[in-house]
N, C-alpha and C positions, 0 to 999 in steps of 0.2 A: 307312404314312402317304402315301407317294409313290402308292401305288398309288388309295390311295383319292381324294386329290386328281385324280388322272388320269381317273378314273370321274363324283365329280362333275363333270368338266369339260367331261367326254361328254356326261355327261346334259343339261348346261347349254348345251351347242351344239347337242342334237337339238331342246330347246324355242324357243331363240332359231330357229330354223331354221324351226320350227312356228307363228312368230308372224307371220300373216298381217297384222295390223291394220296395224304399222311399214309394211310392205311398198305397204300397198293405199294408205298416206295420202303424199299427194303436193305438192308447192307451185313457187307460178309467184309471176313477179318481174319488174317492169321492166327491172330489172340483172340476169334470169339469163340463161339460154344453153341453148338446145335440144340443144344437145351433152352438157348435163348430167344428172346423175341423178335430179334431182326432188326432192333433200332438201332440207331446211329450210336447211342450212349450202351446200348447191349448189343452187339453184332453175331450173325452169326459163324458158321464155320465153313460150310459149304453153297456154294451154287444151287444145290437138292434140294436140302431145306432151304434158304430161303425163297425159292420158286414156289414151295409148298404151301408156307407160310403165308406167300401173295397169293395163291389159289384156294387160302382158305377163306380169301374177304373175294375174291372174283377171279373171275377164268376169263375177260375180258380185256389185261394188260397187266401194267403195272411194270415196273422198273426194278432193277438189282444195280446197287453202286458197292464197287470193291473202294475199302477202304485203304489198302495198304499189300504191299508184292507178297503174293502166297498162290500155293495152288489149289485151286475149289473143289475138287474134284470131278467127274461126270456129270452130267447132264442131261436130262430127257422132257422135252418141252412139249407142250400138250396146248399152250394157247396161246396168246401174241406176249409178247414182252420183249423190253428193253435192259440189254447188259453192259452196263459203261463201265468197263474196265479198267479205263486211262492207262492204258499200254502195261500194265503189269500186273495184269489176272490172268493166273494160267489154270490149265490143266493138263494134266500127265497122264493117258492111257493107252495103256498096255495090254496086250493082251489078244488075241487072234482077232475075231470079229466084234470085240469092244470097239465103241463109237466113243468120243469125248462127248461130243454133241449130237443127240439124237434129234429131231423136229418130225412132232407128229399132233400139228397144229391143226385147227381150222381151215377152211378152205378160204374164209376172208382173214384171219390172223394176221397180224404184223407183226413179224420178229424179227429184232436189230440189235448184233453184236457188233460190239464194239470196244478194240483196245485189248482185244485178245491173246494170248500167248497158248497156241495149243500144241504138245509135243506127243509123238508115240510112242517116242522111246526104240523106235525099228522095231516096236512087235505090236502097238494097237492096231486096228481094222482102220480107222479113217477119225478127220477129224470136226467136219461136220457132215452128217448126212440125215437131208431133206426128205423126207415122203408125202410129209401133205403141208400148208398152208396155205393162205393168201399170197405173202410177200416176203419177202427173207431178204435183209442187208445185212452183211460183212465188210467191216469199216476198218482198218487200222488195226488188219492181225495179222502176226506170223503162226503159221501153220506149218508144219514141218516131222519129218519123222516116224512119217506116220508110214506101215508096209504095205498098204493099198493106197486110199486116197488121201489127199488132204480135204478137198470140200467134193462131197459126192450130192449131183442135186438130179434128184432118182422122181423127180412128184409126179403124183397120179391122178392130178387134177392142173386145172391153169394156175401157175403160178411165176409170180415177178422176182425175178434174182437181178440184182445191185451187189457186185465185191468192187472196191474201192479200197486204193492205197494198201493193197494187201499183198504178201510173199507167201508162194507157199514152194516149199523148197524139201528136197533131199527124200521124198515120198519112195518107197517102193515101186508105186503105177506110174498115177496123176497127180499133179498138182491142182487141177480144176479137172473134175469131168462132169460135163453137161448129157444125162443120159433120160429124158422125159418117159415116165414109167406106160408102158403099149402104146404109145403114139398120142400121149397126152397132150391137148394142143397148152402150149404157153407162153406168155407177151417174152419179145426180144430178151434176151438176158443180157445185162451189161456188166463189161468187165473194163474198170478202168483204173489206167495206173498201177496192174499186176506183175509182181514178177516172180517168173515159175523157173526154179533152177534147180537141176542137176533131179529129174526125177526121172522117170521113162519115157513119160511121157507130161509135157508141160501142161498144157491147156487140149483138150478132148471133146469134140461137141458131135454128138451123136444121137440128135436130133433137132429139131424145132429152131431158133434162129439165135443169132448169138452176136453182140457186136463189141470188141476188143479194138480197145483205144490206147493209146500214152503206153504200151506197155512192152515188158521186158521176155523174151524165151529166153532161154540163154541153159548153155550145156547139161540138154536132156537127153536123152536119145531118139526122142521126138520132138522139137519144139511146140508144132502145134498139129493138131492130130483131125482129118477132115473125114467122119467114117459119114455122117447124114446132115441131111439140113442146111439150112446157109450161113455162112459167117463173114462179115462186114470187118475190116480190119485199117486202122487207122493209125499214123504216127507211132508205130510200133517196131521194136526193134526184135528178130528173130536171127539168132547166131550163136556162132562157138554151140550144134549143137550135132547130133549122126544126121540125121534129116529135119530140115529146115520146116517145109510145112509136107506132109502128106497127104494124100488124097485116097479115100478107101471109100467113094461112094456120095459123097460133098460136094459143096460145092464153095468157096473162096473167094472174096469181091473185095481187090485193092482197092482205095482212095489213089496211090501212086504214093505216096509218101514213106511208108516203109521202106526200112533198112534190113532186108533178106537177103546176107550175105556171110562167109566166113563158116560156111557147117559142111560137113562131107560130102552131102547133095542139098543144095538148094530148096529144089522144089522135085516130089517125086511122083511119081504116076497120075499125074496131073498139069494141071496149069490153070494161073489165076486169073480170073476173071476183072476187069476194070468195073469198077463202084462209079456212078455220074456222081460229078463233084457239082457245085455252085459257088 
């Protein structure tokens, strides 16, 4: 009996020891302490560390869950992972060409924030900006305040961008600009349920293809900005903004459903294209 106790005990240390998931999921806390280990009963204090912490068991994913409203500070992400914020994890950066959120991921990486609050303050650089991964979701953030962009998605390789139910407001530039790094080919980018307000320019796509559903421009100086590439645009409402959609080189494909109306010029140096419907 002793012996067999002692065997399963083994066996039961070799699986707990094999269980990555524990390991790879991490949590950050107003009250925790970068000294600490990143668990739920020790939390840490930063975003940084505990990204760190999960790239010390694997550079393959792993999860960050905020426990409670504070701000994490910066960010510079190097492989896939997931940030569940639950709507009150922020960061605050400031500063010229500071990024809140850097991504300089994998070419197949997954990373998916979510539940974000990211602000600049009117003097950080942006407040996420992509250079390499696989796939990039933005779920459920305000973005705002930032003196360039709010989401700058710059990749220099193929990459899938997903923003959902997200604002990014009050920017300097852009609220979204789509700018694919030398003519980097990459899958449609979807932007659904956005609302871009009061920045220079709302939503910017200036390259590769882009389709904007359910969503809001509203008093930028540009609402939506058409310099390269195609943009597919649906159930969308663009208004109250200097110029409704522009055209610098694009090209624009209504569904018919949009509401483009109520901005000092409509539509300028161009004209939209009809999207086939079914």
């Amino acid at each position: 009996m002793t012996r067999m106790l002692l065997l399963l005990g083994a066996i039961a240390g070799v699986f707990l020891t094999a269980l990555p998931a524990q390991a790879q999921r991490v949590f950050v806390s107003g009250s925790g302490s970068d000294s600490n280990p990143c668990t739920f009963a020790a939390p840490c204090r930063s975003f940084q560390q505990a990204f760190n912490t999960v790239t010390a068991v694997t550079t393959s994913g792993g999860e960050i869950d905020v426990l409670d409203p504070a701000g994490y500070g910066p960010l510079t992400i190097t492989h896939g992972i997931s940030i569940q914020a639950h709507g009150f994890g922020g960061i605050t950066q400031t500063g010229g060409l500071n990024y809140a959120i850097t991504i300089n991921a994998g070419t197949s990486d997954v990373v998916t924030l979510n539940g974000l609050l990211l602000d600049g303050d009117n003097s950080g650089g942006a407040g996420i900006d992509l250079n390499t991964a696989g796939s990039l979701q933005v779920l459920n953030c305000v973005i705002r305040h930032f003196a360039s962009f709010g989401i700058f998605f710059n990749p220099s390789s193929s990459t899938n961008l997903l923003v959902s139910n997200t604002v990014t407001s009050d920017n300097g530039e852009t609220g979204i600009l789509i700018e694919p790094m030398n003519g980097a080919g990459t899958t449609p980018v979807t932007l659904k349920r956005i609302t871009a307000n009061n920045n220079s320019f709302g939503i910017a796509i200036a390259g590769g293809k882009a389709m904007i559903a359910k969503s809001v421009m509203s008093n930028n100086g540009v609402g939506l900005q058409s310099d390269s590439g195609v943009t597919w645009v649906a159930s969308s409402t663009i208004s109250g903004n200097g110029t409704g959609v522009n055209f610098a080189g694009g090209t624009v494909d209504s569904y018919g459903n949009n509401a483009i109306d109520g901005n000092s010029a409509d539509i300028s140096n161009g004209t939209l294209s009809s999207a086939n419907t079914q």
